[in-house]
N, C-alpha and C positions, 0 to 999 in steps of 0.2 A: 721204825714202824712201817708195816708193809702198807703202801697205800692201794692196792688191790689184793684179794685173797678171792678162794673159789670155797663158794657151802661144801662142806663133802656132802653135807644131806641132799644138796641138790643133783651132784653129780652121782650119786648113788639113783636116784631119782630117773635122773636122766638113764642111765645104764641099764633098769630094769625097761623103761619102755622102749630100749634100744634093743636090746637081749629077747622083748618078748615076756616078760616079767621074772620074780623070782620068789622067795620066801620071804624079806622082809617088805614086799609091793605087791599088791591082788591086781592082779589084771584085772581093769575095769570092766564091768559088766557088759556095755557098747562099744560103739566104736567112737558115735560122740563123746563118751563121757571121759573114753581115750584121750581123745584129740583136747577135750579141755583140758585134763591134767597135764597135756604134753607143753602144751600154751603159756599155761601158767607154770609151768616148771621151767620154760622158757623166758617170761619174763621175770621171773623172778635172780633168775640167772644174769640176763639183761642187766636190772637194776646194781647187781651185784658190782658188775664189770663198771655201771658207769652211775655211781652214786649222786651224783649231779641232777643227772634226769631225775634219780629219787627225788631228789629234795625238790626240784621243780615242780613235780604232779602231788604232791602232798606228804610222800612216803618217806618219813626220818630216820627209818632202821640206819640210814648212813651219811648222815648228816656230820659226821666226824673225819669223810675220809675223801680224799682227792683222785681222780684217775691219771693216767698218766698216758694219752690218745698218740705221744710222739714216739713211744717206746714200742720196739721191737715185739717184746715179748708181749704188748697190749693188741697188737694187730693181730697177732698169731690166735691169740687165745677170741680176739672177735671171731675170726675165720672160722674156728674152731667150731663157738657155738654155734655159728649160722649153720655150718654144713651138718652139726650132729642133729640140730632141731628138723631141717631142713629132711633132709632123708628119712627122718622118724616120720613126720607126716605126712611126708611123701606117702609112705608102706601103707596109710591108714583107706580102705577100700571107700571112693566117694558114692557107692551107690547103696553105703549103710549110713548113712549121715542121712536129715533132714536139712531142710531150705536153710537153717540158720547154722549149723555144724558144715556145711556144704561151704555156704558165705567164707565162714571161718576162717576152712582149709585155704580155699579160692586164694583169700589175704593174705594169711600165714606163707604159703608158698612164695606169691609172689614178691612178698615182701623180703624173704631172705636170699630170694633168687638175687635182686637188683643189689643188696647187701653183699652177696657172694661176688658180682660180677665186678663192682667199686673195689671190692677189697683186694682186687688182680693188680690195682694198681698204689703206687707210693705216697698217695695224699696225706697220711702223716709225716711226710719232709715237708709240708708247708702247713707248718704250725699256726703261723700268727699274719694276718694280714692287717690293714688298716678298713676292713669291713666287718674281718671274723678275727677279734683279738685273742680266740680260744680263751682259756683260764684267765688269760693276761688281763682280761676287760670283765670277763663275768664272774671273776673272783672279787673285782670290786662294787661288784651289783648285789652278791649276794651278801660281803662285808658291811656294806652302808647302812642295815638294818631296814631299809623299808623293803627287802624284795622276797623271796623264797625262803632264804635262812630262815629260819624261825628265831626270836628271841624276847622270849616268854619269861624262862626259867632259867635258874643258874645253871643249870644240867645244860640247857641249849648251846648258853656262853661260851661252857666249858668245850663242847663240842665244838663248835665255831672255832675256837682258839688250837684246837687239833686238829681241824682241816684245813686253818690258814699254814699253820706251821709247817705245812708239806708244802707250800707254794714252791720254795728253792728248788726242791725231787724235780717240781714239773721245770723251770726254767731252766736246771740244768739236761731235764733230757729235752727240753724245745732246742738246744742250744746244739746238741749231740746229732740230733736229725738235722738240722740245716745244716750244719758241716758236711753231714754226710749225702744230703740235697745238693749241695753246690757240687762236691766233686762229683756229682753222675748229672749236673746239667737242669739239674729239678730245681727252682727257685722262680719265685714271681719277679717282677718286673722290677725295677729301680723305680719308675715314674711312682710306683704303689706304698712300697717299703718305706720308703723317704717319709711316708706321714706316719708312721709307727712310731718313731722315735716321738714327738710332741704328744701324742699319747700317752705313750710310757711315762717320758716327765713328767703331765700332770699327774698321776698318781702317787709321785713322789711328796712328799712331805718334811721339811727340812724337823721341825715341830710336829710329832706326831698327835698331839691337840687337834692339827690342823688337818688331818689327815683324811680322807673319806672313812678311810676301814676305823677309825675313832669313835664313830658315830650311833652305834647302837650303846655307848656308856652312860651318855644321855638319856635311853631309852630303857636304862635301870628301875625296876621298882621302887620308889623311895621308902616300902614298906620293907625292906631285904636291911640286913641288920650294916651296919655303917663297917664294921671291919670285912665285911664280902663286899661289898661295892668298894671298898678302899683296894681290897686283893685284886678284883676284877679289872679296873680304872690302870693297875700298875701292868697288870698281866697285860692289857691292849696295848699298851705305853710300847712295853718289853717286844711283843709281835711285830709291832710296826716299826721300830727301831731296830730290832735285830734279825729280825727272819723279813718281813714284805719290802723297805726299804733295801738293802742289801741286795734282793732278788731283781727288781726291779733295774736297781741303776745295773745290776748283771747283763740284764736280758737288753737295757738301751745300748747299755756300752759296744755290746757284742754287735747290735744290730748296725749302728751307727760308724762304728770301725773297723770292723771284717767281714759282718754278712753284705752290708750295701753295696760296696763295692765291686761287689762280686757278682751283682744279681743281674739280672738280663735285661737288654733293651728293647726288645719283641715283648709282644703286649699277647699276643693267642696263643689259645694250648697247641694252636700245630707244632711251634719251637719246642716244645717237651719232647722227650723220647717218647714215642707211642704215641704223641698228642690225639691223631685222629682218631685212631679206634679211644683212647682214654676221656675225649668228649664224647663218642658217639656212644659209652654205657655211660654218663653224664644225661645226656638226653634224655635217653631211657629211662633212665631211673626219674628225672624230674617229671616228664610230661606221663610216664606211666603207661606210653603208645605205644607203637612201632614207625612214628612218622621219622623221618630222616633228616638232616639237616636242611637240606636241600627241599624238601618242600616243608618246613616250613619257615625258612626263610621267604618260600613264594606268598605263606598263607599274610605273613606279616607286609608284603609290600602290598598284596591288595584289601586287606584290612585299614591302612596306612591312606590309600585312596579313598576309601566310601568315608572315614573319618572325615579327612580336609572337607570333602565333598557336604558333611553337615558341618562344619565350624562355619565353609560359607556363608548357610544358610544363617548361621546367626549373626555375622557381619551386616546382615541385609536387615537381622530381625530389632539388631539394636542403632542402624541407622547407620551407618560405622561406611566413609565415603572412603574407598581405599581396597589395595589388595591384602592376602591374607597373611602375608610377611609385613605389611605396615600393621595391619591388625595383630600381631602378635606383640611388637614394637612396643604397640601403645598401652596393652593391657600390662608390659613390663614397665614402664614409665609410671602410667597413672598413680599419680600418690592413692589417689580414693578405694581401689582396688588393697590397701596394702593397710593393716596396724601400725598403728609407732613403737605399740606397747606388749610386751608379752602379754600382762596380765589379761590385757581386753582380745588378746587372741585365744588365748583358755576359757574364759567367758563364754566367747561366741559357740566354743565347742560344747560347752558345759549347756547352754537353751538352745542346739541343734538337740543335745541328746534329748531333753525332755520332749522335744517335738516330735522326734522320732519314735520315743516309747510309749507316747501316747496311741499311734498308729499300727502299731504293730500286730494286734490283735486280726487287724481285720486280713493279713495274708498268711499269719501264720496261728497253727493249732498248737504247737507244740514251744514252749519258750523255754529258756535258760533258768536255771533258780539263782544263779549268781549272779550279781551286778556288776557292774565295772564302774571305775572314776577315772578322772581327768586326770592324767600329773603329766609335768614339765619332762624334759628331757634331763639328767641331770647334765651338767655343768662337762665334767670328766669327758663325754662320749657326743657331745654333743655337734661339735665339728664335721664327725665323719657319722653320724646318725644319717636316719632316715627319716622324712619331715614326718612321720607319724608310724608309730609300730602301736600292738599289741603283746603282753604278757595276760597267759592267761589266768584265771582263779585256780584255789587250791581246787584238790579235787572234792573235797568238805564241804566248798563255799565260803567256810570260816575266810578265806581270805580271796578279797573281788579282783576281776579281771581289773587289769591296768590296759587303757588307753595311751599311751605317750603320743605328747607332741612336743614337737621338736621347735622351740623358740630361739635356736640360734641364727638364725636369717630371716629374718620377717620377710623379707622379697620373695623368699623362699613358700613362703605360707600364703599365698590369694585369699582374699577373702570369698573370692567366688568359687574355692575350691575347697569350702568349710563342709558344705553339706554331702560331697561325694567320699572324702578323705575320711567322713563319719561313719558312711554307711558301708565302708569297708573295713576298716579296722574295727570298730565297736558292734554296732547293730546296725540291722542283722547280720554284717559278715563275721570277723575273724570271733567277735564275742559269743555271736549265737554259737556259730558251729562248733567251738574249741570247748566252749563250755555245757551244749548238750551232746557232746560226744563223752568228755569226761562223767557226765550224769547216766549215761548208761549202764548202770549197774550186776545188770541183767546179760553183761557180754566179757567175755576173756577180758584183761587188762589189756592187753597189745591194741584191741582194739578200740579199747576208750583212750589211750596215749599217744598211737603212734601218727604218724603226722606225713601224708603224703601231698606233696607241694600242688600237684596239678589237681589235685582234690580238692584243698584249705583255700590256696589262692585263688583257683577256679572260683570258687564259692563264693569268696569277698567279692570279688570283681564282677559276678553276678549281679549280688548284693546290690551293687550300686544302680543298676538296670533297674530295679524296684523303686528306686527315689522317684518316681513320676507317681506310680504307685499307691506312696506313701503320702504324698502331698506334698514334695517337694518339687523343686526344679521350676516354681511358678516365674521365678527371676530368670530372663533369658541367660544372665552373666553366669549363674549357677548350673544350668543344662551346658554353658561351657566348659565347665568346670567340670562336669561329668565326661564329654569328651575331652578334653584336655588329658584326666587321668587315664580314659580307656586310652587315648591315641600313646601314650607313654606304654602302654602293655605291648601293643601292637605295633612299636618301635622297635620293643625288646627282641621279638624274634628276627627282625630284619637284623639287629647290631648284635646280638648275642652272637646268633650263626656266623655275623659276618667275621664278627674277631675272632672268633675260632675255629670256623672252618670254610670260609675262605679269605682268608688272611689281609682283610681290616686294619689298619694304622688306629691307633686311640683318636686320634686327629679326625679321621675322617667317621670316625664313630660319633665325638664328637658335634662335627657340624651335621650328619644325620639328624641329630635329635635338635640342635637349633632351628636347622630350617624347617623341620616338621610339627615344630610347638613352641609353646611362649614361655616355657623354664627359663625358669633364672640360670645363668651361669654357672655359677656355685651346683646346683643343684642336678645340673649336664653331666658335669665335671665327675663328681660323685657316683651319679647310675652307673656312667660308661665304667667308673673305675672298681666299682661291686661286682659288675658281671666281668672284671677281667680276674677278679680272683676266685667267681664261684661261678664257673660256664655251668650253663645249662638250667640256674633253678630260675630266672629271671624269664624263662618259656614256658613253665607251667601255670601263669596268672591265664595267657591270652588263652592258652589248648586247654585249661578247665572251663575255662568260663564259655569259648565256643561248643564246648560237647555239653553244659547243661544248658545252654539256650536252646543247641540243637533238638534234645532231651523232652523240653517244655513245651517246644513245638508239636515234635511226635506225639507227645499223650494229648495233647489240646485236639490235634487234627483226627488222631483216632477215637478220641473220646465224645467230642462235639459236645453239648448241653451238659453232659455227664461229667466234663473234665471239672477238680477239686482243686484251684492252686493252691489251697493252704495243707489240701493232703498231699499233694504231687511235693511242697516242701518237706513234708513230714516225710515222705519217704526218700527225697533224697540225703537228709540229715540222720533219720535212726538208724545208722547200721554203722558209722565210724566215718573215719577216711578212707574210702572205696578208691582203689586205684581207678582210671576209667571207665576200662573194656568191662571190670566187672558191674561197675554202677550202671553201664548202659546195661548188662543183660539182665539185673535187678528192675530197673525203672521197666523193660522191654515183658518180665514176667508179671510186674505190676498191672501194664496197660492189659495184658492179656486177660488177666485174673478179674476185671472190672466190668468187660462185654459181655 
């Protein structure tokens, strides 16, 4: 079974707004109504190519099928569509467009631009890392039954059970490109790979009982007639015993005996063929600028200084006789600072959120319909997790954003670091924006889905600026806990840049980030070792969230008595994820439009 196909309907579609129209497509009346159908004929194309994403934002048309990102022919046919979308909307005249077809384009363009520019280079030879497991990890998220997969109905099951069945296709072309990765010199690091294999293992299941991907059998309707859940029960049994296991010990064995081996002992992309120019559209594409490695590794070391320069100030405010390297010391020692217990660290998050959503009204006009809950990290991913992500709701609401926290290191999790960790992952940050971006009804698909990092990140990291705001941060230990996490953003660009483009030891990336804050170990170890397999997205937290403070300033100062914070949110939130340059010239026609 082919696990990518292309609509003819779509690429007939595409060919008449390429051509200029024909007889079975009316050229659209305008040039926006153009441009929308070009959008949408776009993503729908999109979805096509990477059914995954469907099932993520709500959209099940391909809830049956797996993509295959390592394969030759999947790169070709991405390029493809960038550049054929890309040129169509290029042609479309922006001085027939109004404010919101104009936006569109603005997005549209540059978004396939930075698409085109990654695509120069061979980032499906590095399939699986111990940060980004590709299929390898999110096949078992969406297996477990609580996550995107749907499973409702037998039809769902059955579905599910034809998209796992293709997992071997992907492992074996993951396995085709890393061969083909090591002999041209393309492979991450050994220090990295090495945690892959423990991964992999746990998803192994000697007893498929015992399995994660088992898990929705349980989640059977007991009202479904007893020989369909007895067929269904055997059918998981059969998946995971003959197609997921199999695949699995495939893809450790290979990693574990012939890829590690072989993989490199340089930690930055300069080692890669092309490295410098191949992080330098890394950049790009993340922070969504034109800033250069080079300044902002400068923006991150004097960022790095005014931090230290208030954590002082709270040394002094909680009495704390010592320098600011014994004060990091002590807040990693202190038992008080720290849970014993998961359950009572989900708790704490759980009556931060209510505190928080009680408050909310008063800075924002515009809120989410969807809610999010608390859950755990599971078990599988939790090692090399992040101590808190977000997943967002369906695009329906029918199903709520997810919070995760990450309870495999309580050292790892402060409790002084409950209220800032909240106000960026859930509310207001990644919850609000992710899910009144998806509420936008009224805009192209691409732009209620697509997800640009110096944007979303920017945003969360804002977010957290609000906790005084809000009514938090009244606990001196808690406003630490706000710097603590900014000072981790404003590290990232010093250590990002440094390990890749100017050549940085992990070591000395490493003690960076010790001697510049009070992370746990474990948790050092980890950041440094994410941004050595994904340069560049790890800079669009500190460069979003500097250009909307910047932003907030401007309209406050131009505005005087006039300025609106809770409209100045609304407008920076209703229009998607705006690369930058364009939300500054949005927010800049705003402030104009007000005087």
């Amino acid at each position: 079974m082919a696990i990518v196909k292309f609509s003819t309907r779509l690429l007939l579609i595409t060919a008449a707004l390429l051509l200029g129209g024909c007889t079975a497509l009316q050229r659209p009346a305008t040039a926006a109504a153009e441009l929308d159908r070009l959008v949408e004929a776009y993503f729908d194309e999109y979805l096509e190519l990477n059914p995954t994403t469907a099932t993520d934002i709500g959209d099940h048309r391909f809830d049956d099928r797996l993509e295959l990102p390592a394969a030759p022919a999947y790169a070709a046919a991405a390029a493809d569509l960038e550049r054929r979308y890309r040129d169509a909307a290029a042609a479309i005249d922006p001085g027939q467009l109004d404010e919101t077809a104009r936006l569109t384009r603005e997005m549209f363009l540059f978004n396939r631009g930075v698409e085109l520019a990654r695509n120069r280079y061979p980032r499906r030879l590095l399939p699986i890392s111990q940060f980004d497991g590709g299929l390898a990890t999110e096949l078992a998220i969406y297996g477990a039954g609580s996550g995107a997969q749907p499973f409702a109905t037998v039809a769902d099951y059955e579905r599910w059970l034809r998209r796992a069945a293709q997992f071997p296709q992907w492992v074996d072309q993951a396995i085709a490109a890393m061969r083909e990765g090591a002999a041209q010199g393309i492979v991450h690091p050994q220090v990295v790979m090495a945690k892959v294999v423990p991964q992999l293992d746990a998803l192994i299941a000697a007893d498929p009982a015992d399995s994660i991907f088992y898990g929705p059998v349980a989640l059977m309707s007991p009202d479904w007639p007893e020989a369909e859940r007895t067929r269904l029960e055997s059918a998981f049994a059969r998946l995971i015993a003959d197609d997921l296991n199999p695949a699995y010990r495939k893809l450790r064995d290979f990693i574990r005996d012939e890829h590690l081996p072989g993989c490199r002992e340089t930690v930055g992309w300069l080692a890669l063929p092309g490295g410098a120019a191949w992080y330098a559209s890394e950049v790009r594409r993340q922070t969504t600028t034109s800033l250069t490695p080079d300044e902002i590794h400068a923006i991150g070391l004097s960022e790095v200084a005014r931090i230290r320069s208030e954590m002082e100030g709270v040394t002094q405010d909680v009495g704390f006789k010592g320098t600011l390297a014994e004060f990091f010391r002590y807040v990693q020692e202190e038992p008080a600072f720290y849970f014993q217990q998961p359950s009572d660290l989900l708790a704490a998050f759980r009556r931060v959120k209510k505190q928080i959503d009680a408050e909310l009204p008063r800075l924002f006009s515009v809120m989410p319909k969807a809610d999010y809950e608390v859950r755990e990290v599971e078990a599988f991913r939790s090692a090399s997790a992040a101590g808190g992500s977000y997943q967002g709701p369906s695009a329906d609401g029918a199903r709520p954003g997810t919070f995760y926290v990450n309870t495999y290191n309580l050292k790892a999790q402060p409790i002084y670091g409950i209220e800032t960790l909240s106000l960026h992952e859930a509310a207001p940050g990644h919850h609000f924006q992710i899910s009144i971006q998806q509420e936008l009804t009224g805009l192209p698909r691409f732009r209620r889905f697509e997800r640009n990092v110096a944007y979303v990140e920017g945003w969360a990291l804002y977010s957290e600026s609000l906790g005084r705001e809000l009514g938090l941060f009244t606990d001196p230990m808690q406003w630490y806990g706000r710097l603590s996490d900014e000072m981790l953003r404003a590290m990232r660009l010093v250590v990002d840049t440094g390990l890749h483009a100017k050549g940085w030891s992990r070591e000395r990336a490493i003690r960076y980030l010790r001697d510049n804050s009070s992370m746990a170990a474990t948790d050092i170890e980890a950041e440094i070792e994410r941004y050595i397999v994904n340069p560049g997205q790890a800079l669009g937290y500190k460069i979003g969230d500097l250009r909307i403070q910047g932003l907030r300033r401007k309209a406050a100062g131009a505005l005087g008595n006039h300025f609106d914070l809770r409209e100045f949110h609304a407008q920076v939130l209703m229009d998607g994820s705006l690369p930058l340059d364009v939300l500054e010239a949005k927010i800049d026609r705003w402030i104009a439009g007000q005087r």
